[in-house]
C-alpha positions in Angstrom: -14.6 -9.1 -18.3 -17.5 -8.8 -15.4 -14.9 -11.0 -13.0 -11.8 -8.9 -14.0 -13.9 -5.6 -12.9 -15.3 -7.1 -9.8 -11.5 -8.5 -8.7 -10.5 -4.7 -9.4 -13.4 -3.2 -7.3 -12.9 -5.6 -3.9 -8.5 -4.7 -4.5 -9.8 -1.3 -4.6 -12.4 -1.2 -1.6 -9.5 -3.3 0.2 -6.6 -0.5 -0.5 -9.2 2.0 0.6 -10.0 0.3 3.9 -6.1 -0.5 4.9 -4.8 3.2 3.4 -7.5 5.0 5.2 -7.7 3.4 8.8 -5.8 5.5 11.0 -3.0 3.0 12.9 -3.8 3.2 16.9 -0.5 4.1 19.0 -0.1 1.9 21.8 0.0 4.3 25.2 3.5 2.6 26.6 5.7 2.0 23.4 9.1 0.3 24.1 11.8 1.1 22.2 12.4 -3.0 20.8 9.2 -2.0 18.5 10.8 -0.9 14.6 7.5 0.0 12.5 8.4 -1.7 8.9 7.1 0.4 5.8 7.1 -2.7 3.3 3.4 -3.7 3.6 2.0 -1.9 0.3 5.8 -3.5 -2.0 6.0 -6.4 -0.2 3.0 -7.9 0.3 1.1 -6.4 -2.2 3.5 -7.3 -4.8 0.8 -9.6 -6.7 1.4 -10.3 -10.4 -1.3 -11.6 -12.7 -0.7 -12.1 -16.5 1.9 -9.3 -16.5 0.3 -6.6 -14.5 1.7 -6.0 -10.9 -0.2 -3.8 -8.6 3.0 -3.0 -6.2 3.8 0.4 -7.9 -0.1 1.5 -7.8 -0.4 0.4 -4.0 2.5 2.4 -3.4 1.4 5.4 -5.2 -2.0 5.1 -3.7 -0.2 4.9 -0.3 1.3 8.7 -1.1 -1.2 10.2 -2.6 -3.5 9.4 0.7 -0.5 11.2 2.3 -0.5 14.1 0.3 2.6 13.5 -1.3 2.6 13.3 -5.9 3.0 9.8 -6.0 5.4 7.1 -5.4 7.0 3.8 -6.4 8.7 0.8 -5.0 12.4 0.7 -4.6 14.1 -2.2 -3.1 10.8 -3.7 -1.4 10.3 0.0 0.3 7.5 2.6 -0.7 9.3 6.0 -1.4 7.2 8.9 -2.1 8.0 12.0 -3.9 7.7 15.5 -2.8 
């Protein structure tokens, strides 16, 4: 149970440090560059004995931007109002 909690805690202190970090803007931005927003379905789309953590990254994710929540669709975070 002890290894189960401490897995949870270092997810959680992960999500924190990616959700929180502001992204820097690059000063000349061409426009080639499309900004993805799959990271938090895609990548994060772990499953371990039947618990996926894809919908909570996702609703993490919104709630950091003020927004009541969100879940995955299609590999793409969409956040309610």
């Amino acid at each position: 149970m002890a290894k189960y909690l401490a897995i949870a805690l270092i997810v959680a202190l992960c999500l924190n440090m990616v959700l929180t970090n502001p992204i820097p803007e690059p000063e000349d931005q061409e426009e080639g560059i499309i900004r993805q927003k799959r990271v938090t379905c895609d990548l994060l789309s772990i499953e371990a004995k039947g618990i996926a953590i894809n919908h909570s990254a996702c609703a993490a994710h919104c709630l950091v931007l003020r927004k009541k929540g969100g879940s995955c669709s299609n590999g793409v975070c969409v956040c309610r109002n």
